[in-house]
C-alpha positions in Angstrom: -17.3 21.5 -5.2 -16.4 23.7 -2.6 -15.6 20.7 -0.1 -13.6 19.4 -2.8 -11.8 22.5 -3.0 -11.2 23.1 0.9 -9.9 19.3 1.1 -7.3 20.3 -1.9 -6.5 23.6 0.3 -5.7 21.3 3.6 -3.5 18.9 1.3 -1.7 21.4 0.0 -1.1 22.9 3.8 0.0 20.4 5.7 1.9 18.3 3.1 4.1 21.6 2.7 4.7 22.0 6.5 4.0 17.6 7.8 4.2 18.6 11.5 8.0 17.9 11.4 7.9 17.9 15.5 4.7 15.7 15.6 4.8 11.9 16.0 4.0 9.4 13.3 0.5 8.6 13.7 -0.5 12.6 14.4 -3.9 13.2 12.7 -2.9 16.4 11.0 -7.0 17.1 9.7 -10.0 14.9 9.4 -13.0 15.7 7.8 -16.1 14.0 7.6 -17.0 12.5 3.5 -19.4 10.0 1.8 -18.1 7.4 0.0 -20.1 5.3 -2.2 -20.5 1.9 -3.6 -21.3 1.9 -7.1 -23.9 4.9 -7.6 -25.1 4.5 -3.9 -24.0 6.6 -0.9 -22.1 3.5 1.5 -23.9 3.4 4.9 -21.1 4.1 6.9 -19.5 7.2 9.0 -16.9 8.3 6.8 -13.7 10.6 7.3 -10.9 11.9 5.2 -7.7 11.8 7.2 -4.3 13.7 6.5 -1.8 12.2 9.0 2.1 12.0 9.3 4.1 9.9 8.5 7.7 8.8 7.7 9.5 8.9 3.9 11.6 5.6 3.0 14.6 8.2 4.1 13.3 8.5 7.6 12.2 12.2 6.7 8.7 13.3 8.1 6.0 13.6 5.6 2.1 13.7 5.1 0.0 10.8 4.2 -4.0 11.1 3.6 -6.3 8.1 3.5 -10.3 7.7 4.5 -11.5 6.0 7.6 -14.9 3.5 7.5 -16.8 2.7 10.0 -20.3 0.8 10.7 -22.7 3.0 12.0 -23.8 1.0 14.2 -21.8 0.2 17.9 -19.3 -2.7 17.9 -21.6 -5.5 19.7 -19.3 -7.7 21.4 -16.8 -6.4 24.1 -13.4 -4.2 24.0 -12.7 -2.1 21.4 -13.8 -1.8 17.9 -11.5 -4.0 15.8 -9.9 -2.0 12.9 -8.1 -3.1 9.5 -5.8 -1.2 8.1 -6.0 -1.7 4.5 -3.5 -1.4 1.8 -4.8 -1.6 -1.7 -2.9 -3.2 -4.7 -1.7 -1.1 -7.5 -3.7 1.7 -8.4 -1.4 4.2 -10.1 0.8 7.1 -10.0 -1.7 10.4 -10.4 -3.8 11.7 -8.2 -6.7 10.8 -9.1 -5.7 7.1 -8.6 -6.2 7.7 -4.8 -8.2 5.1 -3.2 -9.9 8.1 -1.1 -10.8 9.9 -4.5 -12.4 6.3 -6.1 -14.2 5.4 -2.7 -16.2 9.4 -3.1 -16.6 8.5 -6.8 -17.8 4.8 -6.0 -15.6 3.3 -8.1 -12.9 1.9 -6.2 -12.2 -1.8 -7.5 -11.3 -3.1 -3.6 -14.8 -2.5 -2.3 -16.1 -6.2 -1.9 -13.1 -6.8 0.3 -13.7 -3.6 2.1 -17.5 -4.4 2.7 -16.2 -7.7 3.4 -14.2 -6.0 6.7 -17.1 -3.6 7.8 -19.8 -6.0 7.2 -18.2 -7.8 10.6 -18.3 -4.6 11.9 -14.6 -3.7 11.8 -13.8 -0.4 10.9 -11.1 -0.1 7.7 -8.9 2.5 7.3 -7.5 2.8 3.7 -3.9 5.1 3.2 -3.7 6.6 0.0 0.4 6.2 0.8 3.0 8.9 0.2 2.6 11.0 -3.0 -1.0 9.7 -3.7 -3.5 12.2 -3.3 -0.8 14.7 -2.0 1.8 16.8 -3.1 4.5 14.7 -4.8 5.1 12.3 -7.1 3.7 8.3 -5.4 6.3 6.2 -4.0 5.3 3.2 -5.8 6.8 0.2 -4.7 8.7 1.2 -2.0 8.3 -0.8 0.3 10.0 1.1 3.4 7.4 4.0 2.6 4.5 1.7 1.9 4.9 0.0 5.6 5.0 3.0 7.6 2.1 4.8 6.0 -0.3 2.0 6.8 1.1 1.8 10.4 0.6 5.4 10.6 -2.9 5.2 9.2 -4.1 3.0 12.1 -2.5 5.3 14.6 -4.4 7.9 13.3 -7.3 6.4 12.8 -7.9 6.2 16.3 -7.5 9.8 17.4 -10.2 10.6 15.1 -12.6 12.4 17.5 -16.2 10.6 17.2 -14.9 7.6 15.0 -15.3 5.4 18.6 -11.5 3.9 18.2 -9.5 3.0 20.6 -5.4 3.5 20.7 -5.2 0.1 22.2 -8.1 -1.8 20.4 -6.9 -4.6 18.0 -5.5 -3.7 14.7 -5.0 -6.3 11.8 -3.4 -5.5 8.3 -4.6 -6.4 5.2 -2.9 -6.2 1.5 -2.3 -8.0 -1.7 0.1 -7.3 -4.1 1.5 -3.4 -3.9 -0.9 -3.9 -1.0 0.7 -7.7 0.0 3.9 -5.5 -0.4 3.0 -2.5 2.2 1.2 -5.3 5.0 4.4 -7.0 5.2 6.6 -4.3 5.6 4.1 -3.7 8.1 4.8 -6.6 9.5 8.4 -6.7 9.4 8.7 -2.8 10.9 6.1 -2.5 13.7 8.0 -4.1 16.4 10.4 -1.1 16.0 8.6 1.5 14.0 5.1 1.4 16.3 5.6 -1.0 18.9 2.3 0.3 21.1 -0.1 -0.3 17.9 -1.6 -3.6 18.9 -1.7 -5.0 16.0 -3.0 -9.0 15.9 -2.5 -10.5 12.8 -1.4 -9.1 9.3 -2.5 -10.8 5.8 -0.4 -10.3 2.7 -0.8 -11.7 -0.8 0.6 -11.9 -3.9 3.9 -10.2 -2.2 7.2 -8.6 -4.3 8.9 -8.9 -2.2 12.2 -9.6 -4.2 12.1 -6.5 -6.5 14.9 -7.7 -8.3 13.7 -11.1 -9.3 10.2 -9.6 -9.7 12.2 -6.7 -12.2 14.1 -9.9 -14.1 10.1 -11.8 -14.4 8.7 -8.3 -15.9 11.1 -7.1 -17.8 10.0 -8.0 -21.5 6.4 -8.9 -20.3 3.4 -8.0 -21.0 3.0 -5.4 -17.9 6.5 -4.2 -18.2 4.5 -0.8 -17.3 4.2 -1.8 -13.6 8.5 -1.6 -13.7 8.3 2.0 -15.4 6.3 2.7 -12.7 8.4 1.3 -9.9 11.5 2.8 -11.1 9.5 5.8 -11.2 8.6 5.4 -7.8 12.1 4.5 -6.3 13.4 7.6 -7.9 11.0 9.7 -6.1 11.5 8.1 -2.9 15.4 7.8 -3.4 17.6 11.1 -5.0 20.6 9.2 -5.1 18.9 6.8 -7.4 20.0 8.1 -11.2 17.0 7.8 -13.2 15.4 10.8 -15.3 19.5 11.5 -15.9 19.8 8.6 -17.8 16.3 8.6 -20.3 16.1 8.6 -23.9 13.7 10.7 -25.5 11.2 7.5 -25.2 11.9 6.9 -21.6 11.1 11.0 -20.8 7.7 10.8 -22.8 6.9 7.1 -21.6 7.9 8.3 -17.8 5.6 11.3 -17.9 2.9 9.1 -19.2 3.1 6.8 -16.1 3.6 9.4 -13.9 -0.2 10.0 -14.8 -1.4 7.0 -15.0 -4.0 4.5 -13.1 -3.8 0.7 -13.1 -4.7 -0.3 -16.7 -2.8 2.6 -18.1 -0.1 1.8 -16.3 0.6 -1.9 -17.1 -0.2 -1.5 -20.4 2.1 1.4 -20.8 4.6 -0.3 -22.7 4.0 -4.2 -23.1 6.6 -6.3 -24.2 9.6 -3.5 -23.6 12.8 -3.7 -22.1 13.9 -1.2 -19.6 16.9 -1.1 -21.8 14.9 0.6 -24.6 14.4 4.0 -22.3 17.6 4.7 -20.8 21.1 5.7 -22.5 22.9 2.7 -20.2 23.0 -0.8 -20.8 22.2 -1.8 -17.4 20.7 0.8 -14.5 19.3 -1.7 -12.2 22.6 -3.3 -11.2 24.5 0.6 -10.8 25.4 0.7 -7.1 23.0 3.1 -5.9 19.9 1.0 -7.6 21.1 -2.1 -5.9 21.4 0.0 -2.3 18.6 0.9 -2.1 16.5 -1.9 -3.6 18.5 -4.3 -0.9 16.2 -1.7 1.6 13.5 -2.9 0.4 14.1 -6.7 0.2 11.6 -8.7 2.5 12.8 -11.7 4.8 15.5 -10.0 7.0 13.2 -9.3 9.8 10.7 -11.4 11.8 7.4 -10.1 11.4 6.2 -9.9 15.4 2.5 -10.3 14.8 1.4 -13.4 13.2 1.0 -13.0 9.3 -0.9 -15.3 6.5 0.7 -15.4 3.3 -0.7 -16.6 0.4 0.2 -16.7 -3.3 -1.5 -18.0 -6.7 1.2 -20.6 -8.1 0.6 -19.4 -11.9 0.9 -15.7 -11.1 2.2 -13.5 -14.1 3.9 -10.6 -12.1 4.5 -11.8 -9.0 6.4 -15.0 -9.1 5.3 -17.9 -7.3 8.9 -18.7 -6.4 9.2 -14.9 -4.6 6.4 -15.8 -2.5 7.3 -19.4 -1.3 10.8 -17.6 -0.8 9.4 -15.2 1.6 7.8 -17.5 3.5 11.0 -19.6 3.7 13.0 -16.7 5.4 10.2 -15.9 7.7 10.2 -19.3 9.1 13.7 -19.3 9.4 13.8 -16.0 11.5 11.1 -17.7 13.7 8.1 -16.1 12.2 4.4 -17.3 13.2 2.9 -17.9 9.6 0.3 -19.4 7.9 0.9 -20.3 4.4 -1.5 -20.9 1.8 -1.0 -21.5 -2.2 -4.0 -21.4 -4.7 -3.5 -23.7 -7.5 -3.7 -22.4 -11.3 -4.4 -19.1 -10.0 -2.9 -16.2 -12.0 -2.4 -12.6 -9.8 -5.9 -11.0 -10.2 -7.7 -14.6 -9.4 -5.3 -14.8 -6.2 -6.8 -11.7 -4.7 -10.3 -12.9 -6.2 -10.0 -16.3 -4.0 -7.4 -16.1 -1.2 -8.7 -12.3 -0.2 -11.5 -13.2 1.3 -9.9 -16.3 2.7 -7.2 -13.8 4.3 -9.8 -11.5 5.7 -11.4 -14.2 7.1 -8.2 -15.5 8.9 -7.8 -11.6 10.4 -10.9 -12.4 11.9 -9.7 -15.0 13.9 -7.4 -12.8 15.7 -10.2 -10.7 16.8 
């Protein structure tokens, strides 16, 4: 309780002041935790980072996250490999934080994670902005998402007894939100942390059109997951008008969201319009909306490290046709990737399947 309680202290701390005159990547605390796997204690060295990083506005901010690594030493020469890790959609509160799951052992992501440290990789999992810190979570946006799992890696290695080096190899993993924050990853380290030597980075299940994915979701089943986006967007964004322009349904369904983890959040409102919460007919198009989702549209930029992109062709949130779209600009830009489709695979059976297939492939460029 009382670790819980310094940890909560620290947060609060640094995400007030981020170390506006440090670099992204600083390691702003670190402090040794257990996580767990189901009921057991995992047997790995474990560490709760706070680190800075940059807001989707360029403005400094602080990110925490938990490094993982094998206890035992890496066997083969050069540095420990590490994977930066960026997990799919876990919610909006706090206590949706991959680092508060992994201590509670429940984090749904673990068989991957094992996956990564079983090889004896060390994984280093952001919690991205506004989760498990101060501030509403930046869901969705992607320009956020990228940079805090940059950052993580960067910090990650100046954790003092974690046995990382700055230079060893760093590959990116993600699917969905995750697929989402690894290829923004992609698309921005060349510029954003060009000395992170990053080797591969595998995304899945990417959306990375976030209007086409708002025009697939809108009226679905999961129309909660676009609550929660525009939530997200609005937090990252102040010129984006949204909590002007609820109704009395969209302020109650809003702060419902705001609080909400995975299933609560996609089954917020099922089968709604986004029409049915605001008082005009058509926010997504208004000029600042469009802005500011064109920063976040995928494709303009050639990742620099090779990426493997996969996608299930009957997924029901992200569509097919966004993924094969991505690719298609990527290759065009002169991109190094791997493409792989999984056949009458809906979204949760594409991480199921290709996940360990893409981890696999990071391997490779070890």
């Amino acid at each position: 309780m009382l670790r819980r309680l310094l940890v909560a202290v620290t947060l609060l701390f640094v995400a007030a002041a981020p170390a506006a005159h440090a670099d992204p990547g600083v390691l702003l605390s670190q402090q040794p935790t257990t996580v767990f796997v189901g009921p057991f204690p995992a047997p790995v060295k474990a560490w709760h980072l706070v680190y800075r990083s940059t807001s989707a506005t360029g403005e400094p901010n602080a990110v925490s996250g938990t490094l993982l690594v094998p206890p035992t030493p890496w066997p083969r020469g050069g540095p420990r490999p590490l994977i930066s890790y960026a997990v799919g959609t876990h919610g909006l509160g706090d206590q949706c934080a991959p680092s508060n799951l992994l201590a509670h052992g429940i984090e749904n992501e673990s068989a991957l994670l094992t996956q990564a440290l079983s090889q004896g990789w060390a994984v280093v999992v952001t919690d991205y902005e506004g989760l498990g810190t101060p501030g509403t979570h930046t869901y969705a946006v992607g320009q956020s998402e990228g940079r805090a799992v940059l950052d993580a890696a960067r910090a990650a290695s100046r954790v003092p007894g974690a046995g990382l080096s700055a230079s060893g190899p760093v590959g990116v993993f993600g699917y969905s939100q995750g697929g989402q924050a690894a290829a923004w990853a992609a698309e921005l380290q060349a510029t954003y942390a060009p000395s992170l030597n990053v080797v591969g980075v595998a995304a899945g299940g990417v959306p990375a059109d976030l209007n086409e994915v708002f025009r697939f979701n809108d009226g679905g089943a999961a129309f909660g997951l676009v609550l929660g986006a525009a939530t997200g967007f609005a937090a990252a964004y102040d010129d984006v008008p949204f909590e002007s322009i609820l109704n009395d349904r969209g302020r109650e369904a809003v702060a419902r969201v705001s609080q909400a983890c995975t299933v609560e959040l996609g089954a917020a409102a099922p089968f709604a319009h986004l029409r049915d919460f605001v008082t005009v007919p058509d926010p997504i198009h208004e000029p600042h909306w469009q802005a500011r989702l064109a920063e976040n549209y995928l494709g303009t930029t050639a990742p620099k490290p090779p990426v493997y992109l996969y996608h299930g062709t009957l997924d029901e949130l992200i569509p097919f046709s966004v993924g094969t779209a991505l690719r298609d600009r990527w290759k065009s830009l002169g991109a190094k990737v791997t493409w792989q489709e999984f056949p009458l695979l809906e979204h949760i059976a594409g991480v199921s399947v290709g996940g360990p297939a893409a981890m696999t492939w990071l391997g490779t460029k070890f």
